[in-house]
C-alpha positions in Angstrom: 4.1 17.3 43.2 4.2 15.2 40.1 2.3 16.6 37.0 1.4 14.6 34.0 0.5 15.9 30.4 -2.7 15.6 29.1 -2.1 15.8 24.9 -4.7 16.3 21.9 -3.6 17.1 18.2 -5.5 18.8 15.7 -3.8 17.2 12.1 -4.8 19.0 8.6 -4.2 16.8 5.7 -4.4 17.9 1.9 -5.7 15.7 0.1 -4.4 15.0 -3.4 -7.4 15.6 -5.2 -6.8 17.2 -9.5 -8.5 20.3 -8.7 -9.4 22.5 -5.5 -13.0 21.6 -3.1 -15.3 24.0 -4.5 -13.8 25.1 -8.1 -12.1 23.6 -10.9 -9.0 25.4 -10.4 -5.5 22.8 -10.3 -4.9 22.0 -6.2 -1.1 20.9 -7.4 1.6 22.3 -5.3 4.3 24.6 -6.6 2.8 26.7 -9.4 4.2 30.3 -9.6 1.7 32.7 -7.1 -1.6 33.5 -7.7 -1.5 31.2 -10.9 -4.4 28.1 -9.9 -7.3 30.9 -8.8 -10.3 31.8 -10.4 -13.5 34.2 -9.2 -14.7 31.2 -6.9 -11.6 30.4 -4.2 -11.0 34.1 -4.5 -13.9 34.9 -3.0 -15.6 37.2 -5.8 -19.0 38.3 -5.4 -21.8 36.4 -6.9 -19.7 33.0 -7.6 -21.3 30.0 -6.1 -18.9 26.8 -4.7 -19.5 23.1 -5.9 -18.2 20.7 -3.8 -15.7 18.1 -5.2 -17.0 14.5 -5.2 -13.8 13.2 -5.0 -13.2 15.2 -1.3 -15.9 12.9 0.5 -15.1 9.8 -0.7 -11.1 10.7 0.2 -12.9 11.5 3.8 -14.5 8.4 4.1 -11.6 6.4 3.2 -10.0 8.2 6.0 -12.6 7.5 8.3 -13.3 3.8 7.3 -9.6 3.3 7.9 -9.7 4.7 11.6 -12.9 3.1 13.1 -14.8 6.1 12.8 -18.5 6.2 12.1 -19.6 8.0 9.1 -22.9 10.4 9.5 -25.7 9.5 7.1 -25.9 13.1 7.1 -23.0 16.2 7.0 -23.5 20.2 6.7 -20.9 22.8 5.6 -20.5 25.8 8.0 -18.9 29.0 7.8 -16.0 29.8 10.2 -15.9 33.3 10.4 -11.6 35.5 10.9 -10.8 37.6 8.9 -6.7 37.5 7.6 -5.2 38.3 4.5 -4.9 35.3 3.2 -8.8 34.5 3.6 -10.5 36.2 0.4 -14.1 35.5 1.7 -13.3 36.3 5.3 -14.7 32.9 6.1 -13.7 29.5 5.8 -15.9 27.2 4.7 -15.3 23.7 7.0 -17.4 21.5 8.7 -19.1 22.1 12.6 -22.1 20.4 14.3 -22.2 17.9 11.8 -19.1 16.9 10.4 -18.8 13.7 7.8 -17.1 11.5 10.9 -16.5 10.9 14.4 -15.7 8.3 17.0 -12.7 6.6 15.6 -9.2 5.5 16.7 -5.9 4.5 15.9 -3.2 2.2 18.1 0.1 3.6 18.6 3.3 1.5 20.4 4.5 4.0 22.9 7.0 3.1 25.3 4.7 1.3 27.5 3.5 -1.0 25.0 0.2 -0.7 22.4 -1.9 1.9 23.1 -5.2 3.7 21.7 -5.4 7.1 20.7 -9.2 8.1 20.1 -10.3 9.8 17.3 -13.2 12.8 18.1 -13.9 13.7 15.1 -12.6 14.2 11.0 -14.2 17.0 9.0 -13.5 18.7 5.8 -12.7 22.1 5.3 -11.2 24.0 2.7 -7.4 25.6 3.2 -6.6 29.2 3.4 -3.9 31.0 1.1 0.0 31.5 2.1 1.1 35.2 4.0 5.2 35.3 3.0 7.0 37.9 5.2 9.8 40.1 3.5 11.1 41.4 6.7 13.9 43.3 4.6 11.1 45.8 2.9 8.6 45.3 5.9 6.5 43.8 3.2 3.9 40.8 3.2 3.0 38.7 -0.2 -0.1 36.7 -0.3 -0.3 33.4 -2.5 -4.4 32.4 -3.2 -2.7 29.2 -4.7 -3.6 27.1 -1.6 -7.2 28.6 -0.9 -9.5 26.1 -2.2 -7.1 23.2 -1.8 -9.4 20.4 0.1 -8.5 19.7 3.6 -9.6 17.1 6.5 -8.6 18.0 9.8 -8.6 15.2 12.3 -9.2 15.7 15.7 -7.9 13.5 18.7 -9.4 13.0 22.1 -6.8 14.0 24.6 -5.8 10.9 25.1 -1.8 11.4 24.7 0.1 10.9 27.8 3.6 11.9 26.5 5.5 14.4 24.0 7.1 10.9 22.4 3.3 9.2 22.1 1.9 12.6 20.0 4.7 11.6 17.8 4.0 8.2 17.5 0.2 8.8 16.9 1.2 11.6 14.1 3.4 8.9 12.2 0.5 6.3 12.4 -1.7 9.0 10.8 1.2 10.0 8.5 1.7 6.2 7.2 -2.6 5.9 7.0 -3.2 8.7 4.8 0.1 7.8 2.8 -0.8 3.8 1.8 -4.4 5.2 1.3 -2.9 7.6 -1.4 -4.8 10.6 -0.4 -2.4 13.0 1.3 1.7 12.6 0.9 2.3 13.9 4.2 4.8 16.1 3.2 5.2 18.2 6.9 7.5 20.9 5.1 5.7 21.6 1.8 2.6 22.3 4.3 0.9 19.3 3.0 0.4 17.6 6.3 -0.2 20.5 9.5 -0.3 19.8 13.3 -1.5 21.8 16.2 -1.1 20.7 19.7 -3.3 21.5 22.5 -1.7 20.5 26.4 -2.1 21.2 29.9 -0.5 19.4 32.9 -2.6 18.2 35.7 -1.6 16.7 39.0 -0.6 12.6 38.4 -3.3 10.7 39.1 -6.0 12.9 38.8 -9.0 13.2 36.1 -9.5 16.9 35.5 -7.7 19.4 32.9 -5.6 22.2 33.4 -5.6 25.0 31.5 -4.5 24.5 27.8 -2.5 25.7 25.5 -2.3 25.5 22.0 0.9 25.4 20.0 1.2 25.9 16.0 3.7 26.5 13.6 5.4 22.7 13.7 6.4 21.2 10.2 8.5 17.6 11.1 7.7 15.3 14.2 10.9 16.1 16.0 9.4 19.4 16.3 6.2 18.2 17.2 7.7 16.1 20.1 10.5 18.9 21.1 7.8 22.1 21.5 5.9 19.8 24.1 8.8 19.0 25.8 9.2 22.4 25.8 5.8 23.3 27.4 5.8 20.6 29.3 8.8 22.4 31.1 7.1 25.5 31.1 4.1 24.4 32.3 5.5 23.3 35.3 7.9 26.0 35.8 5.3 28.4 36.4 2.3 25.7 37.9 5.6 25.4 40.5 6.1 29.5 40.9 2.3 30.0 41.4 2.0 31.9 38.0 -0.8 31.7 36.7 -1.0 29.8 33.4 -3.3 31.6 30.6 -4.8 30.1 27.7 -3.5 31.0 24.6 -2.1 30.3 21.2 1.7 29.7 21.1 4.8 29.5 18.4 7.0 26.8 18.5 10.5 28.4 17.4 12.7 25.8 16.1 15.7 27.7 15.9 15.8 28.8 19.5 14.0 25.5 20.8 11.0 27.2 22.5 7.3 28.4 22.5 6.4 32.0 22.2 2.9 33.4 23.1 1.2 34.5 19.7 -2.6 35.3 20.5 -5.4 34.0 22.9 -7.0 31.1 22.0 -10.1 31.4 20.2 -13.2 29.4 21.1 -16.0 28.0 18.9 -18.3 31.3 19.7 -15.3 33.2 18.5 -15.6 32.3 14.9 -19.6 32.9 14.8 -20.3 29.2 13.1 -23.2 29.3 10.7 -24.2 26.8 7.8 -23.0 27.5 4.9 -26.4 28.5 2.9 -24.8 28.0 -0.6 -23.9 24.5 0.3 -26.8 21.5 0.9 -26.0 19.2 3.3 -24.1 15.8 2.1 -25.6 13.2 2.3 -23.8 9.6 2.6 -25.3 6.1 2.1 -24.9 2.7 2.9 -24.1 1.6 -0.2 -21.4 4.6 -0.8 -19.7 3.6 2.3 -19.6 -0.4 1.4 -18.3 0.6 -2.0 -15.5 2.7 -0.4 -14.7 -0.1 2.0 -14.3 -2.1 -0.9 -11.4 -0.5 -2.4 -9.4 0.3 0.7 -6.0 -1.2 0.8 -4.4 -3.4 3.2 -3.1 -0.7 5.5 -0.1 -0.7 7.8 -1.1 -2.6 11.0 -2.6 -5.4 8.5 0.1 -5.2 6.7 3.1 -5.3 9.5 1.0 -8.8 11.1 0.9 -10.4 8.1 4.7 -10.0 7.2 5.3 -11.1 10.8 3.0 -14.1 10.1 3.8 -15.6 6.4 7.3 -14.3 6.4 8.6 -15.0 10.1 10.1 -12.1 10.3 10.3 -10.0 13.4 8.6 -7.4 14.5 11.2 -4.6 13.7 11.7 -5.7 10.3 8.2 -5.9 9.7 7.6 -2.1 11.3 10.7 -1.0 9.1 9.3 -2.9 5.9 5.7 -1.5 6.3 6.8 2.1 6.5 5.4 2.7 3.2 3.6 1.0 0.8 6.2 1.3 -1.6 9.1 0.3 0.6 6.5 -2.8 1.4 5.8 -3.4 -2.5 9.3 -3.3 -3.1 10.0 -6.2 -0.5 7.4 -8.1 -2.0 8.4 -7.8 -5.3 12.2 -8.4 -4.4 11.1 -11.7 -2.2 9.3 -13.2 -5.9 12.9 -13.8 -7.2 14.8 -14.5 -4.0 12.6 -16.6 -1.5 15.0 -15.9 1.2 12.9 -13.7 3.7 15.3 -12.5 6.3 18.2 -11.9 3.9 16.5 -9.6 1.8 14.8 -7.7 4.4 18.2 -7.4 6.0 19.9 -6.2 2.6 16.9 -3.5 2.4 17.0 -2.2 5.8 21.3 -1.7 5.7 22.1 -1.4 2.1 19.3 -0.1 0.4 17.8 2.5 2.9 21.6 3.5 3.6 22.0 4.5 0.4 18.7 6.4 -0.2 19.0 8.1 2.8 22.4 8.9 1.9 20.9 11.1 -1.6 18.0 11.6 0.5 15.8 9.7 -2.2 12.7 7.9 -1.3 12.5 3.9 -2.5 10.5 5.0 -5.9 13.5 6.8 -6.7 16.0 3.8 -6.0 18.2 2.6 -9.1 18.6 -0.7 -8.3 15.1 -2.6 -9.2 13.7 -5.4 -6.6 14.6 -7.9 -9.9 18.2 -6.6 -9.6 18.3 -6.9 -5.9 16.9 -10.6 -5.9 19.6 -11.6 -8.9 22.3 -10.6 -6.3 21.2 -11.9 -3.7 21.1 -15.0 -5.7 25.0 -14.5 -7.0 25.8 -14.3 -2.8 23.7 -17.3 -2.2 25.0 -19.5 -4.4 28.1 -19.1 -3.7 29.2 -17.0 -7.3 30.1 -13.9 -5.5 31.2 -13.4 -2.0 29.8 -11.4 0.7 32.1 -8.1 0.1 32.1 -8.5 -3.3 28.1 -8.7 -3.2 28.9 -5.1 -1.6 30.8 -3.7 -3.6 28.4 -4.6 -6.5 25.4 -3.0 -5.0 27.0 0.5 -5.0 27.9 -0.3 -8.1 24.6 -1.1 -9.3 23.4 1.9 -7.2 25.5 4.5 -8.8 25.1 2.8 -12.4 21.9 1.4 -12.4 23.4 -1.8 -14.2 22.4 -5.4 -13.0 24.5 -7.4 -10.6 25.3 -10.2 -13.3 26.6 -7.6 -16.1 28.6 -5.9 -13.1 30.5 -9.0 -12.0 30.8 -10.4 -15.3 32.5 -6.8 -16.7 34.7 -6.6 -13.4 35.6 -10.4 -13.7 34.1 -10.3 -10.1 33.1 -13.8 -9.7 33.9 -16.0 -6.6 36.9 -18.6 -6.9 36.0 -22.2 -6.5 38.9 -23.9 -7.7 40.4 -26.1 -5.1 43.8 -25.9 -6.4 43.5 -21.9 -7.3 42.7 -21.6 -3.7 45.5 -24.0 -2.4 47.9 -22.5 -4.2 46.8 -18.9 -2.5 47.1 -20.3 0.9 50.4 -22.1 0.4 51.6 -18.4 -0.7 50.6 -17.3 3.0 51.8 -19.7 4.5 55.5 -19.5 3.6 55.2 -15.6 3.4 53.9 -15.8 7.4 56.2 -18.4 8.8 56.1 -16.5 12.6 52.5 -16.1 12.7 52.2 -19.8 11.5 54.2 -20.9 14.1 52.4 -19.2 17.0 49.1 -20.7 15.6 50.3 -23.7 15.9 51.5 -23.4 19.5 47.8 -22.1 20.1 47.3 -18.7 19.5 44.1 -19.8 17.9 42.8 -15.9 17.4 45.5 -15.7 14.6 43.0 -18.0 11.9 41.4 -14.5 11.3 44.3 -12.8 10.2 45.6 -16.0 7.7 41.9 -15.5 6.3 42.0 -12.2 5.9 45.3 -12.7 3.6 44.2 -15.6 1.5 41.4 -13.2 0.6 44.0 -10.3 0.0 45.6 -12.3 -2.2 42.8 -13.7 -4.4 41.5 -10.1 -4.7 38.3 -10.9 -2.1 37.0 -13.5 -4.4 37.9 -17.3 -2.9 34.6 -18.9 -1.7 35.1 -18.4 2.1 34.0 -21.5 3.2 36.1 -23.7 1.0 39.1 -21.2 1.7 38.4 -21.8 5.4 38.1 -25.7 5.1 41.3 -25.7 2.8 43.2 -23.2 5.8 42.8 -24.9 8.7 43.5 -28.6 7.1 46.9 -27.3 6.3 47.7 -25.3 9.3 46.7 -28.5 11.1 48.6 -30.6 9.6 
């Protein structure tokens, strides 16, 4: 029998607010431990939480930006565990009446566009950090994080494959990035995913019994630990085991999922609202006012490069990424109205480069101005195409413009009819054979004459007039 997955994700994002949800305390990541607490996110008796302005309207820029509707009304609610690394021995988050719901997202999966509903976005506050020191059997506990604000997203189950829940994270990812309220950082912690799956017989409607999987920091390891259940799933569906429903640790150094708890339900967590916390109350005008401000986001933004730049779809999806990587583009195509060119010089030169020091586009040393003033050297016909190369890792390493480069390297292109001539006469009588056999129709031997008439002028003859000038005289 055939079984097919039936995939929801649970995605927590911080969002880059100045200062925690319900105290003034700094929510910036990296401070030594223990450093951004006070009385309120540690849980002291007596202290009363204030919720951050700033948290909702993040929310609802979240929500606007994935079709969800946005309740008129939203209540706070105590989540009841008890862990270390939870001071009140409660989390305050969001549960019969969270601030959204009813949204979606399109992905492209494999099969073409597809939409991923969106069941609900809430806000909660984080937890602290537990750090194991297996060595000395010791466990440290960092408060830093409990406060920070937090949405959690919720997906219908809606996701058909392991490569899909990957695809819908990264549309999520690149939302909450061009809205500037989360930097999706997986491995700092910033951005969290869950995953809940159960296989069913293909074809059918009902569920099977799920699991839930944690502890995945990078969308490989997203897709790879439900490839892995997947497996497992059916491994023991096939035996007759039966399948239990728990909470499970995806192990990315061993490339599987190991059973950690069972999974709690709702009743497990004893929901309440919060009773130091009034309800929130959203209207019409806040919403409108929000919508206002929102940026052209990453679908938008993709159609309309495909549109008023004709470029395709690939270069588009590359382009869009980010909003800086798209900004940089932009700014770029002002000085050099040549679409496809730059977009091709990005996507090879520039991204190989920053990938290569792992450096994001903010970070890159060569400006969109400098890019768009070589680009303009290669187009006119001043530099040549490896020479434009060279340049770029020179301006890359250096930070210098293309024009001082090629002017302090004497890099600029030969034009000089007779200059070039006079090269190509040199190769000529130094290749007498090869000229021969050209001329008695070896015709595959023009690549290598070229390739030494640019060996001899040091790479910088304008190809085309070398190429014009080359086959007139082997011709003749």
């Amino acid at each position: 029998m055939e079984y097919e997955p039936v995939i929801g994700l649970e995605i927590h994002a911080q969002l880059q607010t100045a200062s925690k949800i319900f105290c003034g305390c700094s929510a910036k990541f990296g401070a030594s431990p223990n450093t951004h607490t006070c009385p309120v996110c540690l849980g002291m008796p007596g202290v009363l939480p204030v919720l951050n302005r700033a948290v909702v309207e993040y929310t609802i820029r979240m929500a606007l930006a994935t079709h969800c509707s946005i309740a008129p009304l939203a209540r706070f609610a105590r989540k009841n565990y008890f862990y270390p690394d939870l001071p009140k021995g409660y989390q305050i988050s969001q549960y019969e009446l969270p601030l959204a719901r009813d949204g979606w997202v399109e992905i492209e999966s494999s099969r073409g566009p597809k939409r991923i509903r969106i069941h609900r976005i809430h806000i909660e506050e984080d937890a602290g950090k537990l750090t194991h020191d297996e060595s000395h059997l010791l466990s440290y506990v960092d408060f830093n994080r409990t406060g920070v604000p937090l949405i959690e997203i919720v997906s219908e189950p809606d996701i058909a494959t392991p490569e899909d829940a990957a695809a819908y994270l990264k549309t999520l990812r690149e939302i909450l990035r061009y809205l500037e309220i989360c930097d999706g950082n997986m491995e700092e912690g910033s951005m969290r995913c869950d995953a809940n799956i159960s296989l069913r017989p293909a074809g059918t409607s009902g569920l099977g019994t799920k699991v839930e999987l944690k502890n995945m920091n990078s969308f490989k390891n997203v897709q790879k630990a439900l490839e892995f259940e997947v497996r497992r799933q059916k491994v023991m569906i096939e035996r007759g085991e039966l399948l239990v429903q728990e909470t499970r640790l995806w192990d990315a150094g061993r490339y599987v999922t190991l059973s950690m708890r069972g999974k709690e339900e709702a009743h497990d967590y004893r929901y309440f609202p919060d009773p130091d916390l009034v309800p929130v109350v959203v209207n019409e005008d806040w919403v409108q006012e929000v919508r206002s401000s929102l940026p052209e986001l990453p679908e938008a933004k993709r159609e309309r490069f495909i549109k008023d730049y004709a470029l395709p779809p690939y270069d588009a999806k590359v382009l869009t990424s980010s909003k800086s990587l798209a900004n940089y583009f932009e700014a770029a195509l002002q000085k050099f109205r040549h679409p496809k060119a730059l977009s091709n010089w990005i996507m090879s030169e520039v991204l190989r480069e920053l990938n290569r020091d792992n450096r994001e586009i903010e970070d890159c040393p060569v400006s969109p101005e400098n890019l768009a003033e070589l680009l303009d050297l290669l187009d006119s016909g001043a530099i040549s195409g490896k020479i434009a190369k060279g340049v770029f890792e020179q301006m890359f390493a250096s930070g210098k413009s293309a024009r001082h480069i090629v002017d302090e390297k004497g890099l600029g292109q030969v034009s000089d009819e007779s200059q070039i001539e006079s090269a190509i006469d040199q190769v000529l009588s130094e290749n007498p054979k090869e000229v021969e056999q050209f001329r008695a129709g070896k015709d595959k031997l023009f690549g290598f004459f070229v390739g030494q008439v640019m060996r001899k002028t040091k790479g910088k003859a304008n190809p085309q007039l070398a190429n014009e000038i080359l086959r007139k005289k082997l011709m003749s």
